[in-house]
C-alpha positions in Angstrom: 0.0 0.0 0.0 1.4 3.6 -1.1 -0.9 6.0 0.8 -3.4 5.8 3.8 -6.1 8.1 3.7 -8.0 9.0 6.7 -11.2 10.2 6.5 -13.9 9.4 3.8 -15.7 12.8 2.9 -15.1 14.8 0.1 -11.4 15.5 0.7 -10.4 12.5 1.1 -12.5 10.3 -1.7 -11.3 12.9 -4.0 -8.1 12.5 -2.8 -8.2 8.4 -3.3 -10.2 9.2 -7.1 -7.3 10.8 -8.0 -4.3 8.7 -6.5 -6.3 6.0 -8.2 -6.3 7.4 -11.7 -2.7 7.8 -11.6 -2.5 4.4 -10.5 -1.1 4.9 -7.2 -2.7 1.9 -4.2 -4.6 3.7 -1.9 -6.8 3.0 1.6 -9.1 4.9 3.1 -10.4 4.7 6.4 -13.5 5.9 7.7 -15.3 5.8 11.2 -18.7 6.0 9.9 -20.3 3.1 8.8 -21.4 4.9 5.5 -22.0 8.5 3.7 -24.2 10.7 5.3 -27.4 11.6 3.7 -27.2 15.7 4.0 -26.1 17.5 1.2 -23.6 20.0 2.9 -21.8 21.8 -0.3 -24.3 22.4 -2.9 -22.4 23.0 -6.1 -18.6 23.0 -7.9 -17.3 25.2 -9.2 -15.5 25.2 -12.9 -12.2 24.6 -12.0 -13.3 21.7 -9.5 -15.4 20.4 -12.5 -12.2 20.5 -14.5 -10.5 18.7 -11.9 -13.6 15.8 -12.0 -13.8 16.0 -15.8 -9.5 15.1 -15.9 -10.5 11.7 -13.9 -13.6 11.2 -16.2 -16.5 11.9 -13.9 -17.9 15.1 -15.6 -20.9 13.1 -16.9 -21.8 11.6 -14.0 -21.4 14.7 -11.9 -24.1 16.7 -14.4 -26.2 13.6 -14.7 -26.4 13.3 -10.8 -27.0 17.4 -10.9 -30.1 19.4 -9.3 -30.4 22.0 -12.6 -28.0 23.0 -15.2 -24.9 23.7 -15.5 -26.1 27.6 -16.0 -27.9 27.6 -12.2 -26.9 30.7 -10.3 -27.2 31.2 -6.4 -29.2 34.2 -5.9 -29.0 35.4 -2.1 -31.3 37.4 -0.3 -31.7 38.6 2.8 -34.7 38.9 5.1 -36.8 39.2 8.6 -38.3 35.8 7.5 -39.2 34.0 3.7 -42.3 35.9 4.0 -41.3 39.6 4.2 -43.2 41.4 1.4 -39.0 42.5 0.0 -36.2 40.7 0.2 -32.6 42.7 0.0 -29.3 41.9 -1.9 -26.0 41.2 0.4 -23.5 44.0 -0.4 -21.3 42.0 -2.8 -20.2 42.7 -6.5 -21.9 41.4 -10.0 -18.7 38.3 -10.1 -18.1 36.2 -12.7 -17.9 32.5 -11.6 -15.2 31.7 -14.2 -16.7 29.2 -16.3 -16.5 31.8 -19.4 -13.1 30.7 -19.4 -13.3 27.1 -18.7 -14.9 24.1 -20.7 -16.8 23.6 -18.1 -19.9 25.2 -16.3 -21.4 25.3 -12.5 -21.7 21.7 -11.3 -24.7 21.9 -9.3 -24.9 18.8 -7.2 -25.4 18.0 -3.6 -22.5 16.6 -1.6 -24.0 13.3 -0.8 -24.6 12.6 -4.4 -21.4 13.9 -5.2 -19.6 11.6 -2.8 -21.5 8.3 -4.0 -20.2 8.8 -7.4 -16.6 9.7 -6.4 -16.7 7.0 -4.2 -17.5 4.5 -6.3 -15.5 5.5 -9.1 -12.3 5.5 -6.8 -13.0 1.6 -5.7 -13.5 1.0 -10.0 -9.8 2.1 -10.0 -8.8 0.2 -7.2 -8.9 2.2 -4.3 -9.8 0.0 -0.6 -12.3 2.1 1.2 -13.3 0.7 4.6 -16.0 2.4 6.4 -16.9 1.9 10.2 -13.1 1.6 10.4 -11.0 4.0 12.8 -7.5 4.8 13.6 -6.3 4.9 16.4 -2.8 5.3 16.5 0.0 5.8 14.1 3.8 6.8 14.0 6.1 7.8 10.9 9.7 7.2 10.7 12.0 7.9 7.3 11.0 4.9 5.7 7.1 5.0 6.0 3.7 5.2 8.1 3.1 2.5 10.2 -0.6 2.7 11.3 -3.3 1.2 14.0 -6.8 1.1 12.8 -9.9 -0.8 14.5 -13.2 -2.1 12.8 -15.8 -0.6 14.8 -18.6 -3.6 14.3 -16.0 -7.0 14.9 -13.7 -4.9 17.3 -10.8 -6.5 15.0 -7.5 -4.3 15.2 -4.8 -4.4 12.2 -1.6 -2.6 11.5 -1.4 -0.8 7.8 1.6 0.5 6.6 2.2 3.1 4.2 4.3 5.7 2.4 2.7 8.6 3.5 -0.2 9.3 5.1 -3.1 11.9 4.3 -5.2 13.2 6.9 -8.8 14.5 5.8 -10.6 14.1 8.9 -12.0 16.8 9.8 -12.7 20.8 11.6 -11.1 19.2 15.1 -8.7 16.3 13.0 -7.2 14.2 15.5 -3.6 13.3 13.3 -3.5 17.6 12.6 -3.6 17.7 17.0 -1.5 15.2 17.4 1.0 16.2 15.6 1.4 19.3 17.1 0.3 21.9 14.1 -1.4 25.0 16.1 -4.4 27.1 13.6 -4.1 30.6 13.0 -7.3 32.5 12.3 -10.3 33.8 14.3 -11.2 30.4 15.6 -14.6 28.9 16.1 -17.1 31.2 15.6 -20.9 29.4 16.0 -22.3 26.0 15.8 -25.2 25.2 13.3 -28.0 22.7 13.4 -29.3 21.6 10.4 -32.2 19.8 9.1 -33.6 18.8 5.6 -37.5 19.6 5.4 -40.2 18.8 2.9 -42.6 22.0 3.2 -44.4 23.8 0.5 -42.9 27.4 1.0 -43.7 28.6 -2.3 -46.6 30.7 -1.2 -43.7 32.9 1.0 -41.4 33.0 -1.7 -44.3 33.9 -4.1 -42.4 33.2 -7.3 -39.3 35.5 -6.3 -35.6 34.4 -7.2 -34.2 33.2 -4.3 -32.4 30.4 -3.7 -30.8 30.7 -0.2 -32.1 33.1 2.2 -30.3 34.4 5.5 -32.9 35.4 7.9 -33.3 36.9 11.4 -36.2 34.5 12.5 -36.2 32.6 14.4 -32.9 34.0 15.8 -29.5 35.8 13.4 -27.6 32.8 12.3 -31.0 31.4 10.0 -30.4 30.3 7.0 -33.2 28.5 4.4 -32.1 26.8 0.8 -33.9 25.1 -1.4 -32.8 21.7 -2.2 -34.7 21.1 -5.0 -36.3 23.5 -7.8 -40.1 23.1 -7.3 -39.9 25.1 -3.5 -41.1 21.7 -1.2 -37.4 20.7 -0.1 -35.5 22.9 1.8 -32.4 22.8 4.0 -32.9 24.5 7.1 -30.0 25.7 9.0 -29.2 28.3 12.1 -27.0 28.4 15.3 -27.0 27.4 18.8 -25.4 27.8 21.9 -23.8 24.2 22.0 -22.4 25.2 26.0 -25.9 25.9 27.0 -27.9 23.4 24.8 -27.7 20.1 22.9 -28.6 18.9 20.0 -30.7 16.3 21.4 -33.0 19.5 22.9 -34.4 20.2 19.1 -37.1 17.2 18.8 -38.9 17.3 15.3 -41.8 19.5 16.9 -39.4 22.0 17.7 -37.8 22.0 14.2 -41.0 22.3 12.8 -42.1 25.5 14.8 -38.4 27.0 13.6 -39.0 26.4 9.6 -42.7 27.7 10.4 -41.5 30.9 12.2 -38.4 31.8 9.2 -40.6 31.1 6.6 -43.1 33.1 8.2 -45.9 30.8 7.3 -47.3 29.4 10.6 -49.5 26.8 9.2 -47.2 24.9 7.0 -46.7 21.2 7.2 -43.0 20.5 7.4 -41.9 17.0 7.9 -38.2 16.3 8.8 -36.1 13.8 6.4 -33.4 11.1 8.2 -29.7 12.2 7.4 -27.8 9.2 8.6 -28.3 5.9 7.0 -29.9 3.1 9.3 -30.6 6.0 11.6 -33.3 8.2 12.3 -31.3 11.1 12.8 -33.0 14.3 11.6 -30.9 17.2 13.2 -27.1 17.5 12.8 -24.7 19.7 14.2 -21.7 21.1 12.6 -19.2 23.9 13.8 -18.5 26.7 12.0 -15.5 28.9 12.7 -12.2 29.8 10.6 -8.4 28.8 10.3 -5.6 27.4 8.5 -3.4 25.1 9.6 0.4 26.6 10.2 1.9 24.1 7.8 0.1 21.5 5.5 3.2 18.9 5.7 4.4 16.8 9.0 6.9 14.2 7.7 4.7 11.7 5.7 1.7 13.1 6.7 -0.1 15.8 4.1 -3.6 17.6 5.7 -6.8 17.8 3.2 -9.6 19.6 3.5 -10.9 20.2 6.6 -8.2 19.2 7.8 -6.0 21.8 6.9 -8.8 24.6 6.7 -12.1 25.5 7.9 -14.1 28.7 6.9 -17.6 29.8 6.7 -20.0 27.9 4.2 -20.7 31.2 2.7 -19.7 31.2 -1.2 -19.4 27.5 -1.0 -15.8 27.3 -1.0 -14.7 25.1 1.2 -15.3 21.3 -0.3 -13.9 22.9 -3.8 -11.1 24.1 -1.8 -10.8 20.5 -0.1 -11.1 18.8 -3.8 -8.7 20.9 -5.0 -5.7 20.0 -2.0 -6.3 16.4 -2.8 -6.0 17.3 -7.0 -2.5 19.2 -6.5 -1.2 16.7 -3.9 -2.4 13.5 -5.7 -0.2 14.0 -8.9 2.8 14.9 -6.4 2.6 11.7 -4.1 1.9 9.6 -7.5 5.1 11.2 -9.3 7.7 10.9 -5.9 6.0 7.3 -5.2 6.7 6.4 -8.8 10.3 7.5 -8.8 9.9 10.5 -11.5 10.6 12.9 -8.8 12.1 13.5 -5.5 10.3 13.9 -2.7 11.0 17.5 -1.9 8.5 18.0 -4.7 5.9 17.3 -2.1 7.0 20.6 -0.4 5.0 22.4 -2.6 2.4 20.9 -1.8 2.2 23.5 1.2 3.9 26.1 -0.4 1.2 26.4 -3.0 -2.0 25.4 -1.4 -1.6 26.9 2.1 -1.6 30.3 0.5 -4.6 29.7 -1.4 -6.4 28.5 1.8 -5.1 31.8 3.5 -6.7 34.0 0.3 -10.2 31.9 0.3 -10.5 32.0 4.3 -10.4 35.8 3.9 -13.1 36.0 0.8 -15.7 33.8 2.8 -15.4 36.0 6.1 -15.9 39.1 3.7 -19.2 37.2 1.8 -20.0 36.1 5.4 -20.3 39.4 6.7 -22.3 41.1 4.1 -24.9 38.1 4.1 -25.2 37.2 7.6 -22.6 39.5 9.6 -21.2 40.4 11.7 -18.1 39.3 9.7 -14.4 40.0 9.2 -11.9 40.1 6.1 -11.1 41.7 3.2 -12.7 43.4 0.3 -14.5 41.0 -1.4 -12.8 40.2 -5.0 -14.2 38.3 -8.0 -15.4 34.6 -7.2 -14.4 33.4 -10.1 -10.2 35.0 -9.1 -10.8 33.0 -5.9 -12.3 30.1 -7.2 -9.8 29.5 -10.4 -7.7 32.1 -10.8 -4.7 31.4 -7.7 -1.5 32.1 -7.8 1.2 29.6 -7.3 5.0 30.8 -7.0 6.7 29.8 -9.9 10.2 31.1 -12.3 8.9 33.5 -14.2 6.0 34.5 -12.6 3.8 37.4 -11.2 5.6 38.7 -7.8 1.9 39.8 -7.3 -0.2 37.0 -5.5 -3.0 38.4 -6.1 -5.6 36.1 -7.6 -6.0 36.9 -11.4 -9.6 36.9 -13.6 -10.1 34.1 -15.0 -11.0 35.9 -18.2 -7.4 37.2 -18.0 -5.5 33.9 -17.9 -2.7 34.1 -20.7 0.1 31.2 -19.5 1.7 33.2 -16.6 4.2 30.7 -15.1 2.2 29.8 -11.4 -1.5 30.1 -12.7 -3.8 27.6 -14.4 -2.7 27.3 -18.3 -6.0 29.1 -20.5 -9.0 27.2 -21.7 -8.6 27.4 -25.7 -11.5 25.0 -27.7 -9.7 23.2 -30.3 -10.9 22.3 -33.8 -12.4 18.7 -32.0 -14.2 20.5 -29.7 -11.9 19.6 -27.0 -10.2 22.1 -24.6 -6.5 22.5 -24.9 -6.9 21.7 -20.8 -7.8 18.2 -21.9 -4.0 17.5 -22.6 -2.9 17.7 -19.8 -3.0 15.1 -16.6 -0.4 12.1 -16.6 2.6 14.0 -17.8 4.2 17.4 -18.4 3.0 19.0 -21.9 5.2 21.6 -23.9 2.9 23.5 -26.1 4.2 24.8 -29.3 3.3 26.3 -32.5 6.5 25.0 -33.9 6.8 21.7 -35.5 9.7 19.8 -34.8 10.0 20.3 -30.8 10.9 16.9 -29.6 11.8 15.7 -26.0 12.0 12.5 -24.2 10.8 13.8 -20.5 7.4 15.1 -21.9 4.6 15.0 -24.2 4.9 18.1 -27.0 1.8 18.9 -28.5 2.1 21.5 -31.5 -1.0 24.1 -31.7 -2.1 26.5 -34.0 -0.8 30.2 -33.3 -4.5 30.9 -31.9 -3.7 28.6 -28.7 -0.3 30.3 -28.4 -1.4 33.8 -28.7 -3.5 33.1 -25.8 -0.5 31.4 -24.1 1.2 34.3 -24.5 4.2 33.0 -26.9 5.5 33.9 -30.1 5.2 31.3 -33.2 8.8 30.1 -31.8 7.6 30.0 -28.2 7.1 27.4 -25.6 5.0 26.8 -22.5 5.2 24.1 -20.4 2.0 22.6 -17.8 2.1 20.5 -15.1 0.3 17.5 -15.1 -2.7 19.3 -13.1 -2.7 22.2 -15.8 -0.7 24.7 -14.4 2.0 26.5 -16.0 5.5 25.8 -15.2 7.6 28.0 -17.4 7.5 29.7 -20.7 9.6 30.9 -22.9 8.3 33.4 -25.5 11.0 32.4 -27.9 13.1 29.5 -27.5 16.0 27.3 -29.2 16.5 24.2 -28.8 19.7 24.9 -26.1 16.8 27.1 -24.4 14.6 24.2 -24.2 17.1 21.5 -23.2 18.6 23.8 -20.4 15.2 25.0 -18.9 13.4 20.8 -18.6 17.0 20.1 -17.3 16.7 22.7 -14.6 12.9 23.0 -14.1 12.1 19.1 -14.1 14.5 17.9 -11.8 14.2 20.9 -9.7 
């Protein structure tokens, strides 16, 4: 076994999909005996879909989806669902990048999302064991050696592994035992949550809304619809978890809190079960905000929540989380395969905890303006944070700032442009396995990497002369370019850039 994965949400099925598809043995452990039944993150964006679409799961992702791939999340803001107006948070017209991408909004619940991931992981070979915990582990320079327990025989066994990824979790016992402190403002509320079948269509009254933060029952309410008709509805707000428990909100008290935000006191709500073989209806989940101090312990990565928690607002944290297990997947697969050494893993934290710093700030800034109070920064494009990170890189930007996606042109550090070529694929569908030199050139040849000629369209918008070259990493983004190049050029930058 090459990598044990602890943790089976998002972070870390994504993160076995993609080990997986480059053909790396994987194992996943997980403590619950199966997914949970709550859909949680309610939508990819295009750069995640591009991510699915690389490990061939775009299909199933849109086939599985709620609407179209041109849905939009329209916010309001209210006393209750009722209210005769509704107001807009304070946040910019944004562009959600898929303008610039081959592919759109993936609108699809998280416990769909995960069934398809999940089984498409174990097609390629991946072990998933659910209702299976660890319970101890230690690293030493030559692997993982881990304890892990199967919750319904009691039966312990010791895995080993090369490395280890931890994607378990806000509180994630490996990220506490190993000593990594958070920086950030720290927890901030906890939510309860509920999924409802209710008719609210007579508050909503035909209006767009799709998620609405109320004041009713309490600040902290928050009503979406889970389906496009207006009779299911995810029903969230926050509770004093020192002074009550979950246990305290029966399904009679649930239903008086829907009644009260939607401001309809006669509707009939019922409450749906979350967890399967349960009849759990309520769940709890904290909300708050850090980032790990470093991403890397040894030979043990943090995913996800893991490494990074922030407020549901803007929906960025699973794409966030899908996209750590992306950029560390093809690292671990190329060190494990011997086509690289391992302090290529190093960037793993050098270019993702950055990121996770810049997205923290944008969903406390769309935080406050839809449910406040809030902290952060000036709210920027979605579609910069979503797809258009920085990553240091020769050659590139000394600005971090996130760049429109629009605006892409084959920087060295950001994500190579989306060009449609003459088969009606993208120019991003090259890219995956192996580095790709793009040029317009015939005649470029090189053992070390795959060279696809394009037309001078594709390397205008690269941002290379006829005689220039770009080269992508295997996850699509740029590496170096060269606006005019020899042959010397080339040999001497792969040389130095590769085995860097």
């Amino acid at each position: 076994m090459s990598v044990l994965i602890v943790g089976g949400g998002i972070a870390g099925l994504s993160t076995a999909l993609f080990l997986s598809h480059h053909g790396v043995p994987c194992t996943v452990v997980e403590r619950h005996p199966d997914l949970l039944i709550h859909p949680r993150a309610r939508g990819l964006t295009s750069r995640t879909m591009e991510l699915y679409r690389q490990a061939g799961l775009e299909r199933a992702i849109l086939g599985a989806a709620y609407a179209g791939s041109d849905f939009t999340w329209i916010p309001v803001q209210a006393d209750t669902l009722n209210d005769d107006e509704y107001t807009s948070p304070d946040e910019p017209q944004e562009d959600d990048g898929s303008g610039a991408s081959p592919c759109g909004f993936g609108p699809i619940d998280q416990d769909k999302l995960e069934i398809i991931v999940r089984d498409r992981a174990r097609e390629l070979g991946a072990d998933l064991r659910f209702n299976t915990e660890l319970r101890d582990f230690e690293q030493d320079e030559n692997g993982v050696t881990a304890t892990v327990v199967d919750r319904a025989t009691g039966e312990r066994q010791t895995l080993t592994a090369d490395y280890l990824v931890a994607a378990d979790g806000f509180h994630s016992p490996i990220r506490q035992r190993l000593g990594i402190e958070v920086d950030g403002p720290g927890p901030m509320f906890t939510t309860l949550t509920a999924i409802v079948d209710a008719d609210l269509t007579p508050a909503v009254r035909g209006r767009a809304a799709t998620i609405a933060y109320l004041q009713q029952p309490r600040p902290y309410t928050m009503i979406m619809a889970h389906d496009m008709e207006g009779r299911r509805w995810v029903f969230g707000t926050g509770f004093d978890d020192s002074k009550e428990s979950i246990e305290d909100y029966d399904d009679e008290r649930i239903v008086a809190m829907v009644r009260t935000a939607a401001g309809l006191p006669d509707a009939e709500v019922r409450l749906r079960p979350q967890i399967p073989g349960t009849d759990h209806k309520v769940l709890a989940f904290p909300i708050g905000a850090h980032i790990a101090r470093r991403y890397r312990e040894g030979r043990v990565f943090l995913a996800g929540d893991a490494a990074h928690v922030w407020p549901p607002t803007g929906g960025l944290g699973a794409n966030a989380g899908i996209q750590d297990a992306h950029n560390l997947a093809w690292k671990l697969a190329w060190v494990i395969k011997g086509q690289a050494g391992p302090g290529l893993l190093d960037t793993y934290d050098a270019e993702r905890r950055p990121t996770g710093m810049a997205t923290m700030g944008q969903a406390l800034a769309r935080f406050g303006t839809r449910m406040g109070p809030g902290e952060g920064p000036e709210i920027i494009d979605y579609g910069s944070i979503a797809m258009g990170y920085r990553y240091p890189a020769e050659g590139g930007s000394a600005d971090p700032s996130p760049v429109l996606p629009r605006l892409l042109d084959g920087e060295p550090g950001t994500r190579a442009p989306h060009v449609e070529l003459p088969d009606g694929t993208s120019t991003l569908d090259r890219y995956g396995s192996r580095f790709v030199l793009l040029t317009a050139e015939p005649g470029w040849k090189s053992d070390e990497v795959d060279v696809h000629q394009v037309g001078r369209e594709v390397a205008a918008a690269h941002g290379i002369d006829p005689s220039g070259v770009v080269l992508v990493r295997p996850d699509g983004f740029v590496a170096w370019r060269s606006l005019t190049a020899s042959a010397a050029d080339l040999d001497a930058a792969l040389a130095r850039i590769l085995r860097r």
